[in-house]
C-alpha positions, 0 to 999 in steps of 0.5 A: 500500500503507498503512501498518501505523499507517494500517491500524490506525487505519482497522480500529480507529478510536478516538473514532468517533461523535459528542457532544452539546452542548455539544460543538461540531460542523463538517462539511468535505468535499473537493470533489475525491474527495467524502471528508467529515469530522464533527469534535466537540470538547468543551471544558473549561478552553479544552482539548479535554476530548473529540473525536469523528468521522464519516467518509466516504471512503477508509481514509486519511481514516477512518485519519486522522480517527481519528489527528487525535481522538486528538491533539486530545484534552488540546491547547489551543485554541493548539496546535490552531491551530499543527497541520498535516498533517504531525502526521497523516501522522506519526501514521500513519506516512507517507501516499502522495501520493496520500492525502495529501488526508485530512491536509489534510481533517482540517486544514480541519476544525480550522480551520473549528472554530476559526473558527466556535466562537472562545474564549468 
C-alpha cells in the first residue's frame, strides 16, 4: 500500500517533461525491474535554476522522480552531491522495501549528472 505523499506525487507529478539546452540531460535505468529515469537540470549561478523528468516504471519511481525535481530545484551543485535516498523516501513519506529501488534510481541519476556535466 503507498503512501498518501507517494500517491500524490505519482497522480500529480510536478516538473514532468523535459528542457532544452542548455539544460543538461542523463538517462539511468535499473537493470533489475527495467524502471528508467530522464533527469534535466538547468543551471544558473552553479544552482539548479530548473529540473525536469521522464519516467518509466512503477508509481514509486514516477512518485519519486517527481519528489527528487522538486528538491533539486534552488540546491547547489554541493548539496546535490551530499543527497541520498533517504531525502526521497522522506519526501514521500516512507517507501516499502520493496520500492525502495526508485530512491536509489533517482540517486544514480544525480550522480551520473554530476559526473558527466562537472562545474564549468
Amino acid at each position: 500500500m503507498h503512501g498518501e505523499r507517494l500517491l500524490d506525487h505519482f497522480q500529480n507529478p510536478r516538473n514532468a517533461g523535459s528542457l532544452e539546452p542548455p539544460a543538461i540531460k542523463v538517462d539511468v535505468s535499473n537493470p533489475a525491474c527495467g524502471d528508467m529515469l530522464r533527469l534535466w537540470a538547468r543551471f544558473e549561478n552553479d544552482r539548479v535554476a530548473a529540473a525536469r523528468f521522464q519516467t518509466r516504471g512503477c508509481t514509486a519511481s514516477i512518485a519519486a522522480s517527481s519528489a527528487l525535481t522538486e528538491w533539486m530545484t534552488g540546491k547547489s551543485r554541493a548539496e546535490l552531491a551530499a543527497f541520498s535516498p533517504a531525502v526521497i523516501e522522506e519526501a514521500l513519506g516512507g517507501l516499502e522495501p520493496a520500492s525502495r529501488h526508485a530512491a536509489v534510481l533517482c540517486a544514480d541519476g544525480l550522480k551520473k549528472l554530476l559526473a558527466e556535466h562537472p562545474a564549468e
